[in-house]
Phi, psi and omega in degrees: 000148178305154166269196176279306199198142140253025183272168184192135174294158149328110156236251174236169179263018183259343186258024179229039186314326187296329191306332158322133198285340144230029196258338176288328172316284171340276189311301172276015166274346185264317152312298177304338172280325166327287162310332182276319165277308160320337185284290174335307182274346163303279160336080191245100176275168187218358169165167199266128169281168178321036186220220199271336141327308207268344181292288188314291198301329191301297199298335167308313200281346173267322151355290169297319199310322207070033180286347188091212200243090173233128234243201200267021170251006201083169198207177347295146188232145159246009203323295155245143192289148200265022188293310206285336188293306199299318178286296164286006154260345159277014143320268177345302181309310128008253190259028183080183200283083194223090183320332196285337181263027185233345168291284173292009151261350152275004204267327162293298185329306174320307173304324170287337190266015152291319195257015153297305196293307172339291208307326221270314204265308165327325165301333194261316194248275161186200183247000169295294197308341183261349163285318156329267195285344161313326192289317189280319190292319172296339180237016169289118183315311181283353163290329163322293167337300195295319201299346155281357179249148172276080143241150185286012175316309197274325174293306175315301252245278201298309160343293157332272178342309181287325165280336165310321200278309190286336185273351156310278167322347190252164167256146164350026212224160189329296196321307194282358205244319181307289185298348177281311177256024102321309187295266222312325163343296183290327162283349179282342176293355199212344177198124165322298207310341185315308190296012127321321157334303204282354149307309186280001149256020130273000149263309190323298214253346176309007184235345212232349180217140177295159214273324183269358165272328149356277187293311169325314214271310160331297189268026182263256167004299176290304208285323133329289176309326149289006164254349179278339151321288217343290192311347169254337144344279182321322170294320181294334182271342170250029177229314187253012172043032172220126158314070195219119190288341184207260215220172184280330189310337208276281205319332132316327163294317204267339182248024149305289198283359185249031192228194197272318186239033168315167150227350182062029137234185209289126192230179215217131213288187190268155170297151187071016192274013177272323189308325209276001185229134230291146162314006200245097168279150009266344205305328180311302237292268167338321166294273170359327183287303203325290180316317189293295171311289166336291166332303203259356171293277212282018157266285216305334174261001156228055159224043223277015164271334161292328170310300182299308186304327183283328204294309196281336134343298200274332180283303177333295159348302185297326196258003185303136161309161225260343184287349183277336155314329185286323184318300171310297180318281217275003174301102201282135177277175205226097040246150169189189175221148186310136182296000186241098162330135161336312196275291157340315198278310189276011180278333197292318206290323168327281164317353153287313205268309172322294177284352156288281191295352154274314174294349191262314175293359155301284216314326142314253207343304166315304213281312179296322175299331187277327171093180180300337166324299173276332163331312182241040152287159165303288194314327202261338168305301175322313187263327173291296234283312191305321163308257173339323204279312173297334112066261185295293167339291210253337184253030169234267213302306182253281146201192157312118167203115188312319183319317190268355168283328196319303165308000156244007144006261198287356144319282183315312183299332178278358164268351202274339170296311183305292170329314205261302176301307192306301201284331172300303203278332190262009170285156166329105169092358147299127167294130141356069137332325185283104217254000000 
C-alpha cells in the first residue's frame, strides 16, 4: 500500500550508511538483542515469585513432561490460553527446564519485532520513518523490561505486530483474508483479546470491496481463525466438559473492573470465594468463572454512574509509568530477596517512566500534528481502530493495567516516528514532507 512519502533529500554519502537494503534492520536488531540481553542477564533471580510467571513456567514444565497443560495449582485447567506455555515449553524440551533461556527468547522475539516494525512502517510510511520508529523500539525501556519476565507480553506485542505487517501488505483476496485469521488464531491462542483482531481488515478493506464480498472475505478470516482455536477448543470441551473457546480468565477481568470495590485497577475475589463451590477441577474452576461473570453483568447494569466514575480510574491505571514493570522484574520469590537493589530499581524505574512518557506525549502531538492525512492511511486506520479497541477494553470493558498497553507500543511508536521525521524534514533547507 502507498506510504506518505518515499523521496528523501540529497545527503552527503558518508551520512547514508543506512541505504543499504538491510543494514539499518541488522543494526538496529543487533542493539535491541544486545540491550535485551544484557538486561537478562543483569537480573540474577534465584526463584519465582507468586504471579503469572511462574504459572507459564509449571504449565511449560507439564507440557515437556508430558502431563498436559497443567499449572502448579493443579489441573485440569483452561485458566489460560496456551500459546506462551506451549512456546516455553518446546524451549524446555530442548535445552532443559531452564527459566534464563526463556528469558533470552524472549529477548530475541523482542528484538525481531524491531524489524517487524521496520518492515511495517516502511510499507506504510517510508524508510526514514522506519529507522526512526525501529530506533525507538529498541532502546525504549519498557519492552526491555518485559523480556526478563516469563510473561506473554513480548510474544503477544510481536504478533500484533506481525499482523499489522501482513495487513499492510495484504490485498483484499482469498489468499491474504486466510493469512489475516491464521495471525488472529495464533494470537487468541497467547491473548483472548486477539480476536479484535478481526475488526481491523473490515476497516481496512471496507472502502475498497463491495459490502458482499466484504463479508466473504471476513467470514474466510473468522473461520481460519477458528480451525487454528479448534484444537484447543476441542480440548477444553473434552477435559473440562465445557464450552470455553481460549481460557476462563476473562470472567475474572471483567469482574476486576466490575464489582463493589472496583478501583479500576486489578482487585482479587475476597479469600475464600473458591470455598462455596465444590473441590473438584475443572468444575470449581468453571462455577467459579460462572459466578464472577454473573456478578460483574449485574453490577455493571445497576450501577451505571459508578460504571461512568471508573473509566477515567481505569485509563490512569493503563497509562502508569513503565517503573511499574519492576513489580514483576524485582518481584522477590519466597523466601528470597529481590534481584535489584533498592537503589538500582528506583533509577531504572526513573529511565522507564521517562521513556513512557515521552513516547506517549510524541504520540499526542504526533496524532494532532498530522491531521487528518495520516489518519486516513490504511497504517493510521489500522492503529486509531486498535487504539479504541484498548480503549474500549482496558478503560471499560475490563480494567486498567499498564502490562496491558505494551502490545500497542509500537502503535504508538509509529505516530510518534511519523512525527519525529516529518518535523526532521521541515528543518532549514529541508523539503516539506507534510501532506
Amino acid at each position: 500500500m502507498p506510504g506518505v512519502s518515499d523521496d528523501e533529500p540529497d545527503v552527503p554519502p558518508a551520512t547514508v550508511w543506512w541505504r543499504g537494503r538491510w543494514a539499518p534492520h541488522a543494526v538496529l536488531f543487533s542493539i535491541a538483542l544486545g540491550l535485551r540481553v544484557a538486561w537478562v542477564l543483569a537480573v540474577r533471580r534465584t526463584g519465582f515469585a507468586f504471579n503469572d510467571a511462574i504459572m507459564y513456567h509449571t504449565t511449560a514444565i507439564g507440557l515437556t513432561r508430558g502431563d498436559g497443560y497443567v499449572p502448579l495449582t493443579g489441573g485440569p485447567t483452561a485458566r489460560w490460553p496456551p500459546g506462551y506455555s506451549t512456546v516455553l515449553g518446546g524451549l524446555y524440551s530442548v535445552v532443559g527446564i531452564r527459566p534464563t533461556a526463556g528469558e533470552l527468547l524472549n529477548a530475541l522475539i523482542g528484538a525481531v519485532t524491531v524489524v517487524l516494525l521496520m518492515l511495517v512502517v516502511e510499507r506504510a510510511v517510508d524508510r526514514r520513518t522506519a529507522i526512526v520508529a525501529g530506533a525507538i523500539l529498541a532502546v525504549l525501556p519498557g519492552p526491555i523490561m518485559w523480556t526478563d519476565v516469563l510473561v506473554a507480553e513480548t510474544l503477544y506485542t510481536a504478533i500484533f505486530v506481525t499482523a499489522l505487517l501482513v495487513l499492510v501488505s495484504a490485498r483484499p483476496t482469498w489468499r491474504w483474508a486466510a493469512a489475516v485469521g491464521l495471525v488472529i488464531g495464533l494470537g487468541a491462542l497467547v491473548r483472548g483479546e486477539a480476536l479484535t483482531w478481526v475488526l481491523l481488515p473490515c476497516v481496512l478493506w471496507w472502502s475498497v470491496v463491495p459490502r458482499r464480498a466484504l463479508v466473504a472475505r471476513l467470514a474466510l478470516v473468522v473461520a481460519v481463525a477458528g480451525v487454528v482455536l479448534a484444537p484447543w477448543t476441542i480440548r477444553n470441551a473434552v477435559v473440562m466438559d465445557a464450552f470455553v473457546p481460549v481460557a476462563t480468565n476473562a470472567s475474572q477481568t471483567l469482574w476486576s473492573g466490575h464489582h463493589e470495590g472496583a478501583t479500576g485497577a486489578q482487585t482479587y475475589p475476597p479469600p475464600g470465594f473458591e470455598d462455596q463451590f465444590g473441590p473438584d477441577l475443572p468444575e470449581r474452576e468453571l462455577d467459579a468463572s460462572k459466578a464472577l461473570r454473573n456478578d460483574a453483568i449485574e453490577y455493571m447494569l445497576n450501577n451505571p454512574l459508578r460504571e461512568l466514575e471508573l473509566i477515567p480510574l481505569k485509563l490512569i491505571h493503563l497509562h502508569r509509568g513503565d517503573s511499574y514493570i519492576l513489580d514483576w522484574v524485582n518481584a522477590p520469590p519466597d523466601p528470597g530477596e529481590p534481584p535489584l537493589s533498592r537503589i538500582d530499581a528506583e533509577r531504572i524505574g526513573v529511565v522507564a517512566d521517562a521513556g513512557y512518557f515521552s513516547l506517549l506525549a510524541l504520540t499526542v502531538l504526533g496524532g494532532i500534528w498530522l491531521g487528518r492525512g495520516f489518519w486516513r492511511l490504511p497504517v493510521g486506520r489500522l492503529i486509531a481502530t486498535s487504539l479504541l479497541t484498548a480503549l474500549f477494553l482496558y478503560g471499560f470493558l475490563y480494567y486498567g493495567n499498564y502490562r496491558y498497553r505494551m502490545p500497542y507500543t509500537p502503535m504508538m511508536i509509529v505516530v510518534a516516528s511519523t512525527y519525529l521525521a516529518r518535523m526532521w524534514t521541515l528543518r532549514p533547507g529541508s523539503r516539506s514532507l507534510r501532506g
